[in-house]
N, CA, C and O atoms as a GROMACS GRO file, in nm:
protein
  388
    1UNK      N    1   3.939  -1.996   2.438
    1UNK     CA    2   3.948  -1.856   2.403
    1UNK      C    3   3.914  -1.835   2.256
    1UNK      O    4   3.873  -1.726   2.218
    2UNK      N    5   3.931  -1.940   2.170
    2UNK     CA    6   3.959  -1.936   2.015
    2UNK      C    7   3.771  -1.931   2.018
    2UNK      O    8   3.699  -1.856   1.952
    3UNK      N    9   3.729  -2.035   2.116
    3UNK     CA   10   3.553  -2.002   2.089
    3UNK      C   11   3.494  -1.938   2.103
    3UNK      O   12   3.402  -1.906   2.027
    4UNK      N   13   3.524  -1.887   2.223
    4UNK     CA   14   3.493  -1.698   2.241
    4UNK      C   15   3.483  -1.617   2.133
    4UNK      O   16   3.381  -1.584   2.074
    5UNK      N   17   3.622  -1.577   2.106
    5UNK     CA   18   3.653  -1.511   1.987
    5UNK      C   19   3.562  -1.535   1.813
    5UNK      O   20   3.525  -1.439   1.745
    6UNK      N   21   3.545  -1.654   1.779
    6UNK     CA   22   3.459  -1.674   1.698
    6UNK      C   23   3.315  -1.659   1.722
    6UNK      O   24   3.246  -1.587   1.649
    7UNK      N   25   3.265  -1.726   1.825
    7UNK     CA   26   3.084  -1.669   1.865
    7UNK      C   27   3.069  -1.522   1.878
    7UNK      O   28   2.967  -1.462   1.843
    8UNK      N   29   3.197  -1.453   1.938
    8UNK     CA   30   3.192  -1.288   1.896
    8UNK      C   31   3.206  -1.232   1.758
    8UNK      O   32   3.183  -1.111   1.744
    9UNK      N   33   3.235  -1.293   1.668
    9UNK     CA   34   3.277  -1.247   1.520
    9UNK      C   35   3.140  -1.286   1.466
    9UNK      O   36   3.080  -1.206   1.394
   10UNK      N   37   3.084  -1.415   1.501
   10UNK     CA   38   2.992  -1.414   1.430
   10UNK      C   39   2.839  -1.374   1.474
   10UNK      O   40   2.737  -1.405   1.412
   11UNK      N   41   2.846  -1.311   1.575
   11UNK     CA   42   2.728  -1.239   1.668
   11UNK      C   43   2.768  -1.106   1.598
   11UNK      O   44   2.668  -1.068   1.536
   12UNK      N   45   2.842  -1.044   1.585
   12UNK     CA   46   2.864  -0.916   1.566
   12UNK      C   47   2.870  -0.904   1.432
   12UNK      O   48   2.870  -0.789   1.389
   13UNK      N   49   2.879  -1.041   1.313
   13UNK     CA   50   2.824  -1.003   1.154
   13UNK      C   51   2.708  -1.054   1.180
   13UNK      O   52   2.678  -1.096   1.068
   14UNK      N   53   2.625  -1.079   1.245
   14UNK     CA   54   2.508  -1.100   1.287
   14UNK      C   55   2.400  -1.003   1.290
   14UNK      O   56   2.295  -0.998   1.227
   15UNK      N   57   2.454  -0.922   1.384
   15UNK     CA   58   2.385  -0.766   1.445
   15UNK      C   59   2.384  -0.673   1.332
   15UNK      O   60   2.297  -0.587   1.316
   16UNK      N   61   2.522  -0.701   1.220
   16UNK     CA   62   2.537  -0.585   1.108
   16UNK      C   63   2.443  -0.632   0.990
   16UNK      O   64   2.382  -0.564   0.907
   17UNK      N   65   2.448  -0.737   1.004
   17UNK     CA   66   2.308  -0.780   0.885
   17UNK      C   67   2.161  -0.746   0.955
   17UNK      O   68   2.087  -0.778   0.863
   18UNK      N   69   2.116  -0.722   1.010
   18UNK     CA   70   2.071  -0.675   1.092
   18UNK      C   71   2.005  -0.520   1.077
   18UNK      O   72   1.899  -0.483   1.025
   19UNK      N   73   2.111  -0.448   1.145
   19UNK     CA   74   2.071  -0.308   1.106
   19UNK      C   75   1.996  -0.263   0.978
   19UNK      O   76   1.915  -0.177   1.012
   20UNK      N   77   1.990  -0.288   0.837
   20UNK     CA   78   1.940  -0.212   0.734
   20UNK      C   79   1.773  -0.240   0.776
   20UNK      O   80   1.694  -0.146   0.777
   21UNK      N   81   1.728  -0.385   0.812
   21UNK     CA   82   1.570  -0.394   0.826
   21UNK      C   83   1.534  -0.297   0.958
   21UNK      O   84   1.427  -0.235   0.967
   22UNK      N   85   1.637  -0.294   1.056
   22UNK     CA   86   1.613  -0.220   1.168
   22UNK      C   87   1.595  -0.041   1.143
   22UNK      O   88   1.519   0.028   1.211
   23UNK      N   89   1.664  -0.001   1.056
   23UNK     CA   90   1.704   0.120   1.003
   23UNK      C   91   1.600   0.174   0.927
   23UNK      O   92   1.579   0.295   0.925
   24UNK      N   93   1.532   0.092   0.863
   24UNK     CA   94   1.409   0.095   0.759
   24UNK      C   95   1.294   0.149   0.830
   24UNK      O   96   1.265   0.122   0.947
   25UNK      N   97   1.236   0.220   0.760
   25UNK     CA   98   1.098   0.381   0.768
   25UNK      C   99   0.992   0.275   0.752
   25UNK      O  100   0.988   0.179   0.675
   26UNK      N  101   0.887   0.325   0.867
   26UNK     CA  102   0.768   0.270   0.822
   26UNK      C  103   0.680   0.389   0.800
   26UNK      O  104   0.686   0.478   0.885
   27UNK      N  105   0.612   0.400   0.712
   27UNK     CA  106   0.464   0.495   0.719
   27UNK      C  107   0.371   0.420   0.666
   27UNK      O  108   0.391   0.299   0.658
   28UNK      N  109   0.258   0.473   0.622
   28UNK     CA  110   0.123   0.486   0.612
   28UNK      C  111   0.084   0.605   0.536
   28UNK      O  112   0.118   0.724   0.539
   29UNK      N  113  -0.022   0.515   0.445
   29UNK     CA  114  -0.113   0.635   0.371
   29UNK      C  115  -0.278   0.592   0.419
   29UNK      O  116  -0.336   0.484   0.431
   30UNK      N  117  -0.312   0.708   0.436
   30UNK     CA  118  -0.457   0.725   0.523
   30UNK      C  119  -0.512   0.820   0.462
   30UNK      O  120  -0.447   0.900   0.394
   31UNK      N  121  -0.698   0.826   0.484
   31UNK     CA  122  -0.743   0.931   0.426
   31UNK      C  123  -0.800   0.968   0.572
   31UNK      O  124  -0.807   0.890   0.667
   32UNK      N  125  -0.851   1.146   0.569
   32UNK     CA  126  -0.900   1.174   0.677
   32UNK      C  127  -1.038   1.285   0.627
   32UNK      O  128  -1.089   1.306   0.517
   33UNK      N  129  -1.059   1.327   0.731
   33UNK     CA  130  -1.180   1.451   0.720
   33UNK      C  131  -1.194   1.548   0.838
   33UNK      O  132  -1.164   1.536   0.957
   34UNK      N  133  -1.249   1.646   0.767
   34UNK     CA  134  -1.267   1.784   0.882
   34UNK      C  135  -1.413   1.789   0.853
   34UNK      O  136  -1.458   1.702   0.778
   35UNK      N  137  -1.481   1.866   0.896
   35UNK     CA  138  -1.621   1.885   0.968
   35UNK      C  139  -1.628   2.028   0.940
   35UNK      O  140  -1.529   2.090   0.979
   36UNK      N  141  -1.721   2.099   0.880
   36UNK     CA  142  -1.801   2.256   0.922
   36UNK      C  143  -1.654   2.344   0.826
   36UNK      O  144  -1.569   2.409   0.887
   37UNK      N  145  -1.653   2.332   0.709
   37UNK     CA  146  -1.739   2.258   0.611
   37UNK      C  147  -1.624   2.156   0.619
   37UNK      O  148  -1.517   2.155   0.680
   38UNK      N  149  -1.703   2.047   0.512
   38UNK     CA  150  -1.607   1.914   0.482
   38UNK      C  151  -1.548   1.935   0.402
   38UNK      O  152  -1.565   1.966   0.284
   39UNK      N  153  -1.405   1.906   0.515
   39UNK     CA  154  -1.263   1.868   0.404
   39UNK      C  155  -1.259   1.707   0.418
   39UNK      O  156  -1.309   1.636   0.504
   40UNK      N  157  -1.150   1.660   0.257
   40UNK     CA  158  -1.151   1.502   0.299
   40UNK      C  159  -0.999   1.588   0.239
   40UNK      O  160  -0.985   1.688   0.169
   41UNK      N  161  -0.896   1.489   0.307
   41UNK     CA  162  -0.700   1.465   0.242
   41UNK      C  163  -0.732   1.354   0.256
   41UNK      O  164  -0.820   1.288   0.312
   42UNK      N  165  -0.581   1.330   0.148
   42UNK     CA  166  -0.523   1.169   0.129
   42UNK      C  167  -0.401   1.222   0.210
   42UNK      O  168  -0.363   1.338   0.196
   43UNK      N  169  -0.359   1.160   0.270
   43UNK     CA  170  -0.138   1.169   0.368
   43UNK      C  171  -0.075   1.033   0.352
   43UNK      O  172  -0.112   0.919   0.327
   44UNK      N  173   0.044   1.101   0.381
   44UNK     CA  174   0.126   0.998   0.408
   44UNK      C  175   0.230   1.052   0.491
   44UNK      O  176   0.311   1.141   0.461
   45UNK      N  177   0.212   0.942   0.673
   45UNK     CA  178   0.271   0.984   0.743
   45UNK      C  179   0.368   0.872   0.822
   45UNK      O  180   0.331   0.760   0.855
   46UNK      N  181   0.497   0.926   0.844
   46UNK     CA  182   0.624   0.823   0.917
   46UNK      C  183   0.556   0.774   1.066
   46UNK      O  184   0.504   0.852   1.146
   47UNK      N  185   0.572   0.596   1.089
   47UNK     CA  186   0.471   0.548   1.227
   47UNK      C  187   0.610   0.489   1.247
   47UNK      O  188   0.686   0.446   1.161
   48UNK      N  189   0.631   0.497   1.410
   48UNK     CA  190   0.711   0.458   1.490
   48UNK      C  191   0.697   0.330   1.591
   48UNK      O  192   0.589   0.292   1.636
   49UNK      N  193   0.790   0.285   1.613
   49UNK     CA  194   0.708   0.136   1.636
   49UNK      C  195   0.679   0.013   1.562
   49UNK      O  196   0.749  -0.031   1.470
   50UNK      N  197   0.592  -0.028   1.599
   50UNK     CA  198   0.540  -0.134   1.490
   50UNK      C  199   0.520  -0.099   1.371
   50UNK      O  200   0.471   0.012   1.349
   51UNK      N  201   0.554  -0.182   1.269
   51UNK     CA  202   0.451  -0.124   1.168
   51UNK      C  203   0.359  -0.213   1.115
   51UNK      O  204   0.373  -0.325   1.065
   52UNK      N  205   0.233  -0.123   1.140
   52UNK     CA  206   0.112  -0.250   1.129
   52UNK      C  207   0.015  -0.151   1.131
   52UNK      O  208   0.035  -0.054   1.204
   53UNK      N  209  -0.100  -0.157   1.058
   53UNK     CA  210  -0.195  -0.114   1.056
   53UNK      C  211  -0.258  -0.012   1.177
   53UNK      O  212  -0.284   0.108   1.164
   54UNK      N  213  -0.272  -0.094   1.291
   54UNK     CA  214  -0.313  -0.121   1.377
   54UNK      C  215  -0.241   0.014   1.460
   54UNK      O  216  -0.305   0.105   1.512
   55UNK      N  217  -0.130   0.005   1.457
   55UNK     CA  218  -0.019   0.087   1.492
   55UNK      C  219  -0.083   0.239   1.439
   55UNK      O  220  -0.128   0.326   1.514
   56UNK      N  221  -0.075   0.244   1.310
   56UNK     CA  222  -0.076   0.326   1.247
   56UNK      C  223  -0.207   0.429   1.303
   56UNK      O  224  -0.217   0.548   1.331
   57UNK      N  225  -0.297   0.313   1.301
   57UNK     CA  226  -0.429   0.394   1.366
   57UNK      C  227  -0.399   0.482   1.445
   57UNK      O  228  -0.391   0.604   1.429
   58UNK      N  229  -0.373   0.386   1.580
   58UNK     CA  230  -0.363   0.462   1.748
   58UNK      C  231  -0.239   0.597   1.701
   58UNK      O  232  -0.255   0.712   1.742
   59UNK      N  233  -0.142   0.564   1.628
   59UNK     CA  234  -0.075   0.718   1.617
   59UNK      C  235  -0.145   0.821   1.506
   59UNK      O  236  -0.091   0.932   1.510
   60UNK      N  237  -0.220   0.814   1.439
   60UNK     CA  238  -0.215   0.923   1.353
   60UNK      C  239  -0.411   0.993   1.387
   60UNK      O  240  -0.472   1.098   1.364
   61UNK      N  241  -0.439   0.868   1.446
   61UNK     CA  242  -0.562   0.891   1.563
   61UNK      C  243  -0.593   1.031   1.646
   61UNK      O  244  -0.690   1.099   1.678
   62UNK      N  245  -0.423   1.034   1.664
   62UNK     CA  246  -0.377   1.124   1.806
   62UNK      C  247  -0.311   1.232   1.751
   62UNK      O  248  -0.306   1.333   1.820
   63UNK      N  249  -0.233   1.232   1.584
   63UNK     CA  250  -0.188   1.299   1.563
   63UNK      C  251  -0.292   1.453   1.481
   63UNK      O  252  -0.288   1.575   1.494
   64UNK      N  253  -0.411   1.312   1.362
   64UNK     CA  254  -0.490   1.439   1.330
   64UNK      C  255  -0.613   1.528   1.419
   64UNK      O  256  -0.681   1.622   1.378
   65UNK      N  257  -0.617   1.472   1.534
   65UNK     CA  258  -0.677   1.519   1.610
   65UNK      C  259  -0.688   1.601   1.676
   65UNK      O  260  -0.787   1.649   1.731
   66UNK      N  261  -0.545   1.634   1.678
   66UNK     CA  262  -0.492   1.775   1.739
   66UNK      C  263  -0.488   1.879   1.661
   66UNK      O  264  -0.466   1.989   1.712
   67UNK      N  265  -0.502   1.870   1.562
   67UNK     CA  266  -0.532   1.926   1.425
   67UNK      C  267  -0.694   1.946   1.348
   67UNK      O  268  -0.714   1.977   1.230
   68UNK      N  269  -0.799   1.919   1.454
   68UNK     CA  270  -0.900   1.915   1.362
   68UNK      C  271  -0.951   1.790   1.271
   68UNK      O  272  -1.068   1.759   1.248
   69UNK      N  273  -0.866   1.745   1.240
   69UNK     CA  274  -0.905   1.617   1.132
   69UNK      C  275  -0.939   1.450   1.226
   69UNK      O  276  -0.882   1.421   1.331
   70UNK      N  277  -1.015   1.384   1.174
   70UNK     CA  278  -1.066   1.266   1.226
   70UNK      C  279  -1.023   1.189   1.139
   70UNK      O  280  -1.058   1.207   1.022
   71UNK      N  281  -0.923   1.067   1.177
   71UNK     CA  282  -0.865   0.936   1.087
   71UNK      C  283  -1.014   0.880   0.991
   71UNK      O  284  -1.114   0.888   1.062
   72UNK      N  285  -1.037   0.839   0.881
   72UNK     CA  286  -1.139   0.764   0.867
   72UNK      C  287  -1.067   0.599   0.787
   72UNK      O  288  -1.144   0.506   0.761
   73UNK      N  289  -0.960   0.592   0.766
   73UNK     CA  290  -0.889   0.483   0.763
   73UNK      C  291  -0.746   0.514   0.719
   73UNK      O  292  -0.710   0.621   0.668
   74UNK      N  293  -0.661   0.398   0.746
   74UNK     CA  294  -0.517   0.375   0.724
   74UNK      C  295  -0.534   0.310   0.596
   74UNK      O  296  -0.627   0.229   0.595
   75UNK      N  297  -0.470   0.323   0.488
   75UNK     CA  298  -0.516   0.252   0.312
   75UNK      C  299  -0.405   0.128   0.341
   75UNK      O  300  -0.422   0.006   0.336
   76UNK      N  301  -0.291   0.202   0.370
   76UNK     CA  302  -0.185   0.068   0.398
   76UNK      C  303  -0.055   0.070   0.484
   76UNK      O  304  -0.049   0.182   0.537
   77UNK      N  305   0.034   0.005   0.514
   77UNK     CA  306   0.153   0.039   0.583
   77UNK      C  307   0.245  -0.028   0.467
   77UNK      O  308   0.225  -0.144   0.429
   78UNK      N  309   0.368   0.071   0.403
   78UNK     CA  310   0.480   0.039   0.357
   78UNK      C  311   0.614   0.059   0.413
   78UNK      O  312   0.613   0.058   0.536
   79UNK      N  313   0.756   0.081   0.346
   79UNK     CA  314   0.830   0.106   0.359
   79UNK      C  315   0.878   0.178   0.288
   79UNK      O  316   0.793   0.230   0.216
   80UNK      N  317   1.047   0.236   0.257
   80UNK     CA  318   1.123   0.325   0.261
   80UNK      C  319   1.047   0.342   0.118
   80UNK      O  320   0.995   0.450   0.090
   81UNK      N  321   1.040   0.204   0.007
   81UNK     CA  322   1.060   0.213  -0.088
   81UNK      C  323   0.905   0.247  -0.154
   81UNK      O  324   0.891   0.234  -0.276
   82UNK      N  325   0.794   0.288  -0.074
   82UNK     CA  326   0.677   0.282  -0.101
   82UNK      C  327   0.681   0.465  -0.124
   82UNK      O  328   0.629   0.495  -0.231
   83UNK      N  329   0.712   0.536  -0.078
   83UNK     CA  330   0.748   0.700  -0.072
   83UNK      C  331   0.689   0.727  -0.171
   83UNK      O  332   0.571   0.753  -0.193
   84UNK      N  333   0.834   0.716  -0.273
   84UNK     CA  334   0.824   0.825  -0.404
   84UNK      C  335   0.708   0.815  -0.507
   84UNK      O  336   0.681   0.880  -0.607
   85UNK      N  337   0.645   0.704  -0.442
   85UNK     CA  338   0.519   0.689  -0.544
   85UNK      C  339   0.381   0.781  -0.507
   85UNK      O  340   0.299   0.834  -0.582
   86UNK      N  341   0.387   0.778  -0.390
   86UNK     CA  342   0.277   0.854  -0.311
   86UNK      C  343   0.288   0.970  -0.272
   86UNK      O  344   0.189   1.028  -0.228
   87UNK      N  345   0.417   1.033  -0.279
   87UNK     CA  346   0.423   1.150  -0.303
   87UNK      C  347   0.384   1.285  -0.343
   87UNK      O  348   0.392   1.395  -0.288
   88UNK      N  349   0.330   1.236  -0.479
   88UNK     CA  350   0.238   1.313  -0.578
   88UNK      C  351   0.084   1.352  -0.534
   88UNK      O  352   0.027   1.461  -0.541
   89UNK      N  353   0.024   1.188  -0.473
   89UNK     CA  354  -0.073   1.230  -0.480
   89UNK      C  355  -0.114   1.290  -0.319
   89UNK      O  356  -0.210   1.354  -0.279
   90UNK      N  357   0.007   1.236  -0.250
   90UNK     CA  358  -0.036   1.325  -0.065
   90UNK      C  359  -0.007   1.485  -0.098
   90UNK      O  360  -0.063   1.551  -0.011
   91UNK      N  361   0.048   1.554  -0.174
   91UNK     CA  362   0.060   1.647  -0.218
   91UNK      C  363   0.150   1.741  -0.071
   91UNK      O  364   0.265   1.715  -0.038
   92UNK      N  365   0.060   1.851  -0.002
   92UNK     CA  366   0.088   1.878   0.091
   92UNK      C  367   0.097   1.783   0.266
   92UNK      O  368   0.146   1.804   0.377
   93UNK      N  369   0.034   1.700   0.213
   93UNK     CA  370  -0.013   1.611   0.356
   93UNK      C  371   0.071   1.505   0.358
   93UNK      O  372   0.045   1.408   0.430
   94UNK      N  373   0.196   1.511   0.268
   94UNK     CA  374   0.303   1.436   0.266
   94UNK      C  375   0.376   1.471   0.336
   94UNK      O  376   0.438   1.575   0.315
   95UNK      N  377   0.399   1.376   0.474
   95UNK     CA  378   0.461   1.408   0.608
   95UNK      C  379   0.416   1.485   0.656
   95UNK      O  380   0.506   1.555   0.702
   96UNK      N  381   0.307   1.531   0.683
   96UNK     CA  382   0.272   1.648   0.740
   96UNK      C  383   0.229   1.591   0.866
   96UNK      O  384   0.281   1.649   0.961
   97UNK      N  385   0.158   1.504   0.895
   97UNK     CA  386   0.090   1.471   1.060
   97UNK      C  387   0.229   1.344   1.090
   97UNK      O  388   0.235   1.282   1.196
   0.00000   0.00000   0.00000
């Protein structure tokens, strides 16, 4: 019973170390374009899922599209702590798609 009790204590500070990487934001900064006349934005948008490039594509693929705009690349995938820097220059297109 005493082993029980310990493989549960230490599975469950296990799972809590755990949560903060699980908890953690992925986005992406991408540039895109519109057509008739040409617009180009820089964004930066939250990707769900993986975070990977790759990822990033197939969602924001689907997202500016519905919108007029065509992906023409993903620049990079960061985290929580990548934000406040890019902020400035996504201007309005910060979180926006």
């Amino acid at each position: 019973m005493k082993h029980a009790l310990h493989i549960f204590v230490i599975t469950a500070a296990l799972n809590l170390t755990a949560l903060p990487v699980q908890a953690a934001g992925c986005y992406a900064d991408y540039k895109a374009k519109q057509e008739s006349p040409l617009r180009l934005h820089y964004g930066v948008a939250q990707i769900s899922g993986e975070c990977s490039k790759s990822s990033a594509r197939t969602q924001l693929s689907q997202r500016l599209a519905a919108q007029g705009w065509t992906l023409l690349n993903i620049v990079s995938v960061f985290g929580d702590d990548g934000l406040a820097q890019r902020k400035d220059s996504a201007g309005p297109n910060f979180l926006r798609f």
